[in-house]
Structures are given as structure tokens and as C-alpha cells.
C-alpha positions in Angstrom: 3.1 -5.2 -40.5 3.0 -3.2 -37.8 5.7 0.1 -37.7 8.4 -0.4 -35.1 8.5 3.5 -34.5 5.6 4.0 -34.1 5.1 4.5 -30.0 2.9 2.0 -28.8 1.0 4.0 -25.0 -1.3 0.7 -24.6 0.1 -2.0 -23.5 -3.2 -4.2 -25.3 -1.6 -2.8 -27.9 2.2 -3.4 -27.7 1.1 -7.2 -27.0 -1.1 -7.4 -30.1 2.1 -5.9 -32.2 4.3 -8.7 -30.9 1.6 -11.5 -31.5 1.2 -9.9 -35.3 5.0 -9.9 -35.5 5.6 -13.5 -34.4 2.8 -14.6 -36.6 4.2 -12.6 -39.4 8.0 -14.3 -38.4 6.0 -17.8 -38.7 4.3 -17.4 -42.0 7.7 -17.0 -43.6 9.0 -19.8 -41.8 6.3 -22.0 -43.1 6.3 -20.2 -47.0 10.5 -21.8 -46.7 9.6 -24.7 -45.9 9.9 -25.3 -42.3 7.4 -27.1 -40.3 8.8 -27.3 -36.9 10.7 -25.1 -34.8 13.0 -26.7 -32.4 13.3 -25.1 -28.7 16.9 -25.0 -27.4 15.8 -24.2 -23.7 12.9 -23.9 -21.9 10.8 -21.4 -22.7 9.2 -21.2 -19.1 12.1 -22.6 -16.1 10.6 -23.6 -13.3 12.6 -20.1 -10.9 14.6 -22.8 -8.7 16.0 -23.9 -11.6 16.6 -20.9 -13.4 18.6 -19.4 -10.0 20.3 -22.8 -9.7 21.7 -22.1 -13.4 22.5 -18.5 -12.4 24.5 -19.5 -9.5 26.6 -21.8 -11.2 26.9 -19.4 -13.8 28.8 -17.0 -10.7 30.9 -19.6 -9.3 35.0 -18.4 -10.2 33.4 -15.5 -11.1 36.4 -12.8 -12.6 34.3 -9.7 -13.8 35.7 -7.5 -11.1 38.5 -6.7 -8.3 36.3 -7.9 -5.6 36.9 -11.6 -6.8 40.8 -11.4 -5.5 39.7 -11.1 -1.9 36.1 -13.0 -1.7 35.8 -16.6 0.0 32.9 -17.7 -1.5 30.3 -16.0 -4.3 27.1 -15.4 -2.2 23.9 -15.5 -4.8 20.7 -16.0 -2.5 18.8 -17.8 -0.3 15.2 -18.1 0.1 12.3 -19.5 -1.6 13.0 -19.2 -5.2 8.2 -18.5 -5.5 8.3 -16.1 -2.8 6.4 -12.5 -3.5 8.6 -10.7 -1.3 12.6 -10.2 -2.4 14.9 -8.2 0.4 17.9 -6.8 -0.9 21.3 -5.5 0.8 24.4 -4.1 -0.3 26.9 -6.8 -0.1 28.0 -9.8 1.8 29.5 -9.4 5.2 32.3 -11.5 7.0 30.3 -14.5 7.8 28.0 -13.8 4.8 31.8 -14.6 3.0 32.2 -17.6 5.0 29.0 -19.6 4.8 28.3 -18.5 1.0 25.1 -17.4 2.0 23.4 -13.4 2.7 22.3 -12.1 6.2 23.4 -14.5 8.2 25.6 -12.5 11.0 24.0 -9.9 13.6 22.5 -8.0 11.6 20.7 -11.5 9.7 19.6 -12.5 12.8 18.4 -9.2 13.6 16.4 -9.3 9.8 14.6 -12.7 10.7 12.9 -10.9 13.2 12.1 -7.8 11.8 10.1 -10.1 8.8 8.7 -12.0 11.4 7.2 -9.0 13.0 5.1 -8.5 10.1 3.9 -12.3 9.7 6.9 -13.2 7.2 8.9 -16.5 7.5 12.3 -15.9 6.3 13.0 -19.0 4.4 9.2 -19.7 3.3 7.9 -16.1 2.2 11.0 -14.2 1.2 14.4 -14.8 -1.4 17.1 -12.7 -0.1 20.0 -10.7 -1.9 22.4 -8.5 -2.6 23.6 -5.6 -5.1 26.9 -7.1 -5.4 27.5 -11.0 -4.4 31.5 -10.9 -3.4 32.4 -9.2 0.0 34.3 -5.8 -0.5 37.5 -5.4 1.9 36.8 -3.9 5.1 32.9 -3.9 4.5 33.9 -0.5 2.2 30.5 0.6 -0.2 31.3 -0.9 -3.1 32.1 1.0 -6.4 30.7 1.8 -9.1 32.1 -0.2 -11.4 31.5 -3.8 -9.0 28.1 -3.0 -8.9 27.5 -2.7 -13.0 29.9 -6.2 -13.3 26.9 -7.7 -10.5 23.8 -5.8 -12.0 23.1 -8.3 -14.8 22.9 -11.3 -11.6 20.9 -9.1 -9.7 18.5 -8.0 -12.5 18.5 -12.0 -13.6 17.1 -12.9 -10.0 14.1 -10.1 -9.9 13.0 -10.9 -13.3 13.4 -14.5 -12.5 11.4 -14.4 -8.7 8.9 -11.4 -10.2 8.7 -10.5 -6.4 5.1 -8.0 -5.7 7.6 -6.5 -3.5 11.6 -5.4 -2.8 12.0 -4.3 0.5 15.4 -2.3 -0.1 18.0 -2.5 3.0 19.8 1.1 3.3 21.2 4.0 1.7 23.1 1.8 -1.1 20.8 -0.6 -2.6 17.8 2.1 -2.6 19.9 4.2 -4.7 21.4 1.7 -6.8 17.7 0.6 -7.6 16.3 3.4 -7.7 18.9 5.2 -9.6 19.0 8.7 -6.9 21.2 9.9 -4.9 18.8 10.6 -2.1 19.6 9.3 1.4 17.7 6.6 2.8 15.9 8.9 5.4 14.1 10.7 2.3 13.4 7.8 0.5 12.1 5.6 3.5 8.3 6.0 4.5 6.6 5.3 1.3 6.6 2.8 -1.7 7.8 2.9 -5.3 6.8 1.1 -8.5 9.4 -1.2 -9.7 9.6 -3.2 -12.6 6.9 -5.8 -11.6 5.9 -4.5 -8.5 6.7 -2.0 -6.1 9.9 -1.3 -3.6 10.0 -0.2 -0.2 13.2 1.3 1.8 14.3 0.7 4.8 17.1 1.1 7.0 19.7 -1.3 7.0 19.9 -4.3 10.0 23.1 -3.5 10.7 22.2 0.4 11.1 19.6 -0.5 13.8 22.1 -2.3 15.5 24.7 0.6 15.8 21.7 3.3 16.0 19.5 1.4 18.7 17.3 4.8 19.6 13.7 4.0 19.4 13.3 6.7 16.5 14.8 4.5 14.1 13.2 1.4 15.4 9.5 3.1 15.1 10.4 4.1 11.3 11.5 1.1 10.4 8.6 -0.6 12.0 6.2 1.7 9.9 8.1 0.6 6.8 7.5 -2.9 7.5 4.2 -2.7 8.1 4.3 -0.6 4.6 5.7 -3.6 3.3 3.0 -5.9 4.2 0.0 -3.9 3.3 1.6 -3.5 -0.5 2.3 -7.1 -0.4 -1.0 -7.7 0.5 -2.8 -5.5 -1.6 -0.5 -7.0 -4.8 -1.1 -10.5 -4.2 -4.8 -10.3 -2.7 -5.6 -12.4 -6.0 -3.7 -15.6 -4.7 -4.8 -17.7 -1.7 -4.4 -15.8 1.8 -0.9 -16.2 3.6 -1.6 -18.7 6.5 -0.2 -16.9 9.1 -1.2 -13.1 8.6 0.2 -10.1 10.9 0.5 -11.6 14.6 -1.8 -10.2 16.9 -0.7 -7.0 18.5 1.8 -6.2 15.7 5.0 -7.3 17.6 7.5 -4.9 17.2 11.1 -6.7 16.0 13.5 -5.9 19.1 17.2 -5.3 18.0 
């Protein structure tokens, strides 16, 4: 048997330790006796489903303060297969109203920066947030909020596996990334993460109150950064069907 201290650098050989410790876990089983091994849930849920079960899981939801002013809990939207995951800090005011993220000014303003790089909101991307009830006044939310959301949030990557996050603003990139660095120091390249790799980017609703081209041009680089990685990362499956439009179309506020 295989020792669990030892540290395992390979990852051929981390999987062969787990198949030599199941197998080990099933010869006992059989020396007691036991022949079959019923399953109490599926082993492999189809993602819609497992998000489906997630969400319900949320609804009346108690874990922190930000339940006693919320409307609604908003989860996600978005194709529960997509490669591509966008995440934001928290729901707005008509985010609260409709139950569902980005769908306000600065929503609006999202659909068409993803466009601008050949992605269709509702059929290439699921959309998020770090915390899924809408602090008072649109205030950051704290610290302790954001660890009573993180196992929801977590739940969702590992369930969608996206090749790419693109991270909206200062708070989510730090809260995934775990720094303290602004957004303007993080922005401009990618980082692996868990499954695939994250890219930053300003926030919708920065764009809209900081209009100046400057910001515009970077966050058009970091969408086109965005698309190259999730092209590079999913080169393997068939080609999206409606690739960068011609002429790279900015997204205009």
C-alpha cells in the first residue's frame, strides 16, 4: 500500500496511488463479504443538474447578514457546458430584482463586450458572482459574506470546469486570486486557475463611470486575451461557429 506521506510530484503517479488504494478498499470489501456497492448519487451529474441542485440548495439561504436585506438569491445564468465562466462581485439593484446577475447597465454593457470577441452571452458563457445576495448600497462586501458564499462559488467552477474565468474588477480578482493587488496590476495577462486559467478585467460598471478611451483599449486587449487562451485551451474540441468577427469590433460603452 502505497504511503500517504509520501509526496507524490507526478500526477501519473498520484492517479495510480488512488487506483491502488480503491482497489485495495475493494478487495476488503469483497474478503467481508460484499458483492455490490450501492451508489447513493450520481457519480457523474449531468452540470445543469448539478447547478439546479445548488440553487435550490441557496434559496432562504441564512449563512450571513446580507440575507436580511436581499430580494432574491441570484446563483447564475448561462449555459451550464460553456468553457468560458465571467465572474463579478455581487448582485446589483435589478440583479436583486430579477434573481438573475448582470442584467442592469453595466449587463447590458457586458453582452457586448463578449460579443466583441465572438462570444454569445447565453450560449458560450455561465455568469456569476463572489457573493449571490446584494450588499446595502452596492458597499464591497466583507470578509466574512464572501467565506459564507465561497463554497457556492467554488461548487459552480468545479461543476462548469470553465478553460477560462474572465474576473470582473478589483474584488473578484483578489478574492480568486487571493492578493491584494489592484486590478490595474493584475489586468493584462492570464493566470492558472484550478482547471484553467483566469483573466482580469475591469469591471462593466467601471467603464461606464470611467468612459476615457484608455480604459476601453485595455479592456479590449484583455478580451481579446481572453479569447486567444480560450482558444488555445479548447483547440481539442470542435471550432466555435462564429469565431472573432471580422475587424475585431471594439464593445462601445
Amino acid at each position: 500500500m502505497s504511503d500517504p506521506a509520501r509526496t507524490v510530484s507526478d500526477p501519473r503517479d498520484a492517479v495510480a496511488d488512488v487506483l491502488r488504494g480503491l482497489a485495495d478498499t475493494l478487495r476488503h470489501h469483497r474478503d467481508l463479504g460484499i458483492s455490490e456497492i450501492a451508489l447513493t448519487h450520481d457519480p457523474f451529474p449531468d452540470p445543469a443538474d448539478a447547478l439546479r441542485a445548488q440553487e435550490a440548495a441557496l434559496q432562504g439561504c441564512p449563512r450571513c447578514k446580507l440575507s436580511r436585506s436581499r430580494s432574491r438569491v441570484v446563483f447564475g445564468s448561462g449555459n451550464p457546458r460553456a468553457r468560458l465562466m465571467v465572474i463579478g462581485e455581487g448582485p446589483g439593484e435589478e440583479e436583486d430584482k430579477q434573481g438573475k446577475p448582470f442584467v442592469g447597465r453595466a449587463g447590458q454593457l457586458l453582452t457586448r463586450m463578449l460579443a466583441s470577441v465572438g462570444f454569445d452571452r447565453e450560449r458560450d458563457c455561465y455568469i456569476a458572482n463572489v457573493v449571490k445576495c446584494r450588499p446595502e448600497r452596492n458597499r464591497n462586501p466583507e470578509p466574512d459574506e464572501v467565506a459564507a458564499c465561497n463554497p457556492f462559488l467554488m461548487a459552480q467552477i468545479d461543476t462548469i470546469q470553465p478553460a477560462v474565468i474572465l474576473a470582473l474588477g478589483n474584488f473578484a480578482a483578489q478574492n480568486l486570486l487571493g492578493t491584494k493587488d489592484g486590478i490595474s496590476k493584475l489586468r493584462g495577462r492570464s493566470y492558472m486557475y484550478r482547471t484553467g486559467v483566469l483573466v482580469p478585467t475591469f469591471h462593466p460598471a467601471f467603464l461606464l463611470r470611467n468612459p476615457g478611451q484608455e480604459f476601453k483599449r485595455m479592456a479590449w486587449d484583455d478580451l481579446k486575451l481572453a479569447r486567444r487562451e480560450y482558444e488555445r485551451l479548447t483547440a481539442s474540441t470542435p471550432p466555435h461557429p462564429d469565431p472573432l468577427p471580422r475587424g475585431e469590433r471594439e464593445p462601445k460603452p
